[in-house]
C-alpha positions as a Markdown table, in Angstrom:
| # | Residue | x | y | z |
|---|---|---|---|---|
| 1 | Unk | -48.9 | -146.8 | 2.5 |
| 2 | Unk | -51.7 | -145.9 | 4.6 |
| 3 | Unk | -53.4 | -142.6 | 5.8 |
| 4 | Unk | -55.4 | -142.6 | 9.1 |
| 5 | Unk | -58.4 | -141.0 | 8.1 |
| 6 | Unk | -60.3 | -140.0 | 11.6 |
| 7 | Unk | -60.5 | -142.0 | 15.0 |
| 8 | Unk | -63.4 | -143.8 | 16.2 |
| 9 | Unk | -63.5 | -145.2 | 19.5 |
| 10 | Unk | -60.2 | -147.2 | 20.0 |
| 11 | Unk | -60.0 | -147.5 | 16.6 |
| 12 | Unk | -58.0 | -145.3 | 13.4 |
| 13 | Unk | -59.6 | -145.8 | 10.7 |
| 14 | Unk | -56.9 | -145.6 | 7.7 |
| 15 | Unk | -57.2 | -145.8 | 4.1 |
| 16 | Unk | -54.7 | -147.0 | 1.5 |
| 17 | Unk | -53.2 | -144.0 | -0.6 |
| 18 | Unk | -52.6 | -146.3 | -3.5 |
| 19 | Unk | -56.3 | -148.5 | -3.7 |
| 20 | Unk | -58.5 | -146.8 | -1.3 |
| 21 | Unk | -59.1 | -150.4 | 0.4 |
| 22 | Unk | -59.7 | -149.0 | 4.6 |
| 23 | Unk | -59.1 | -151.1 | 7.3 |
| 24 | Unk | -59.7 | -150.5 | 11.5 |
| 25 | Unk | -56.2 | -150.2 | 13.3 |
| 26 | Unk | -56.7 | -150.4 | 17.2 |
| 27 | Unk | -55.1 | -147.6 | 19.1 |
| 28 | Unk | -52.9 | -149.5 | 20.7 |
| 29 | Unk | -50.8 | -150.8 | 17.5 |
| 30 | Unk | -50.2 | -147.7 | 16.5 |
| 31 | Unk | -46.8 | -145.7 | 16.9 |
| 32 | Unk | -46.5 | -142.7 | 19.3 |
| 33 | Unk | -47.6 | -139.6 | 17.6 |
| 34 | Unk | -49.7 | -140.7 | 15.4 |
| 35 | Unk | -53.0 | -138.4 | 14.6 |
| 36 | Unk | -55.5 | -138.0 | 12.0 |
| 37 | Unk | -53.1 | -137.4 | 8.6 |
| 38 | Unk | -50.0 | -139.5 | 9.8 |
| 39 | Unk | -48.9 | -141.8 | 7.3 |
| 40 | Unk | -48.4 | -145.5 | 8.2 |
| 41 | Unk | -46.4 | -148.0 | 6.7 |
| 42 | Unk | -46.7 | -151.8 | 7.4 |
| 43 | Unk | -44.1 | -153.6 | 8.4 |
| 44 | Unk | -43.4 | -157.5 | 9.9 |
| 45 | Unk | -42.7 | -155.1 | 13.5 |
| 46 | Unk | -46.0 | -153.7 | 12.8 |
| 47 | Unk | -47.2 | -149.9 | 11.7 |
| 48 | Unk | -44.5 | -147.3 | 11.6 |
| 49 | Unk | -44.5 | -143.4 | 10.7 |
| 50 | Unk | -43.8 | -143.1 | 6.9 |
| 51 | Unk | -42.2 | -139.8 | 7.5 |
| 52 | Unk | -40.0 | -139.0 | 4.3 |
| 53 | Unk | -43.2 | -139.9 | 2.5 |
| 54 | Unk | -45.0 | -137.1 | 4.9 |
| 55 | Unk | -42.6 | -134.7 | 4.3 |
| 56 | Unk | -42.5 | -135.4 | 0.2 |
| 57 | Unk | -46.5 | -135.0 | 0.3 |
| 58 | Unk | -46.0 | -131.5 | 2.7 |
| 59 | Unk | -43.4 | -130.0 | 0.2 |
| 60 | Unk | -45.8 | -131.1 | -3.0 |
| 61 | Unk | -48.6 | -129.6 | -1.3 |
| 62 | Unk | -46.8 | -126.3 | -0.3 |
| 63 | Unk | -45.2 | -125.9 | -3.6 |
| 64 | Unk | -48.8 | -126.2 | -5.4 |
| 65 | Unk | -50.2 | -123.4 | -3.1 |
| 66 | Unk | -47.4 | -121.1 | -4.1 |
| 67 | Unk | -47.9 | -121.9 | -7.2 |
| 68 | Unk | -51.6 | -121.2 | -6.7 |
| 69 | Unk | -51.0 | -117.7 | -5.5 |
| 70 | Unk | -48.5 | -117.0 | -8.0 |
| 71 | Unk | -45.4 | -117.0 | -5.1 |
């Protein structure tokens, strides 16, 4: 699975959650929606949104802040 990072140019540049490689994904290959914290997974049709692992890494995240503030 792959995170984009930040956009440069006409490019996203992404890196892999699981081995940190990065790589340069033009613009144009990428699904609609996609912004800086979209998670992409390859595919043989090309990138697509890797939404149930979005929304696992949004509820993680939101259950370690409550857990932070003691909620």
């Amino acid at each position: 699975m792959w995170s984009i990072d930040r956009f440069e140019g006409e490019y996203a540049l992404c890196e892999n959650t699981v081995t940190e490689e990065r790589c340069r994904i033009p613009k144009a290959q990428l699904p609609p929606g996609a912004r800086e914290g979209s998670l992409l997974r390859r595919t043989p049709s090309g990138w697509q949104p890797a939404e149930e692992e979005a929304r696992a890494r949004r509820r993680a995240l939101a259950d370690r802040i409550r857990n932070l503030l003691g909620k």
